[in-house]
C-alpha positions in Angstrom: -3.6 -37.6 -2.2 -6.7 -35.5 -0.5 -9.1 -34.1 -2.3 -10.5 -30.9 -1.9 -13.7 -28.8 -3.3 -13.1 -26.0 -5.3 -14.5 -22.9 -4.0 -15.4 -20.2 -6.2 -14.5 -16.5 -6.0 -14.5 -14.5 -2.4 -17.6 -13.7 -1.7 -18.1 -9.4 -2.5 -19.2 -7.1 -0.2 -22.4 -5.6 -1.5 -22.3 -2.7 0.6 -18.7 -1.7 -0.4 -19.2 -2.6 -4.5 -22.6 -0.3 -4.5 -21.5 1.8 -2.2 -18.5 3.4 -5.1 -21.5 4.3 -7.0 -24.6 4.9 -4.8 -25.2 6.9 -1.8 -26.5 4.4 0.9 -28.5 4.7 3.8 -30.1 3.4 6.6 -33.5 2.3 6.4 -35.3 -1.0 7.8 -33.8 -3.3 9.7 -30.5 -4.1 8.7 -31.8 -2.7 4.8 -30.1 0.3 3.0 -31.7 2.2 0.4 -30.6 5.0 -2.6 -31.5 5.9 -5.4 -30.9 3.7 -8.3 -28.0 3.7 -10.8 -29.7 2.1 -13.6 -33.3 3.6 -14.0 -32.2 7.3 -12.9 -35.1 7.7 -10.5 -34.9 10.5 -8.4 -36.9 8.3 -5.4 -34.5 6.1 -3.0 -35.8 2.7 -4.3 -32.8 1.2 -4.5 -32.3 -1.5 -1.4 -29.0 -3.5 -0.6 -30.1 -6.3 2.2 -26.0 -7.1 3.5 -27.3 -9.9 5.4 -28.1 -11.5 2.1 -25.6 -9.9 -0.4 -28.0 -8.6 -2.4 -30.1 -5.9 -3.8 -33.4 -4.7 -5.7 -34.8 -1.8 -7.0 -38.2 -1.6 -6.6 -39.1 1.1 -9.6 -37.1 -1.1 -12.3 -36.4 -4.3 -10.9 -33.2 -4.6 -11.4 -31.5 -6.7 -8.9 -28.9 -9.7 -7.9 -25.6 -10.0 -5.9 -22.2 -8.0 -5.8 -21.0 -9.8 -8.8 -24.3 -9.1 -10.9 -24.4 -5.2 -9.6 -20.3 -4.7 -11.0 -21.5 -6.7 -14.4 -24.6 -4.1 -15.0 -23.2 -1.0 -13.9 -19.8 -1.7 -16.1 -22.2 -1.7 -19.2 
């Protein structure tokens, strides 16, 4: 009998989960920005960084991974 890890959940693409609900585009590097879906802010401070999965907004702070993103927007 072989034992194996368990593996969590498939990794999410950040880029395709924010993408449904923000507008993305290029900006440093390999960085996209928009404008942010939870503090309303008319300024693109919104960054998703796909090399890392995650993303940050720099007005409210709000930030994390694909999974966190889907929890806070389905609030």
């Amino acid at each position: 009998m072989s034992v194996t890890a368990a593996t969590g959940p498939e990794p999410r693409d950040i880029v395709a989960v924010v993408g449904q609900h923000v507008t993305l585009m290029p900006h440093t590097g390999d960085r996209l920005r928009g404008v942010c879906p939870f503090c309303g802010s008319a300024v693109p401070a919104f960054i998703v960084r796909p090399a890392h999965g995650t993303f940050h907004c720099l007005r409210c702070g709000q930030g994390g991974n694909a999974t966190h993103f889907a929890a806070a927007i389905d609030r």
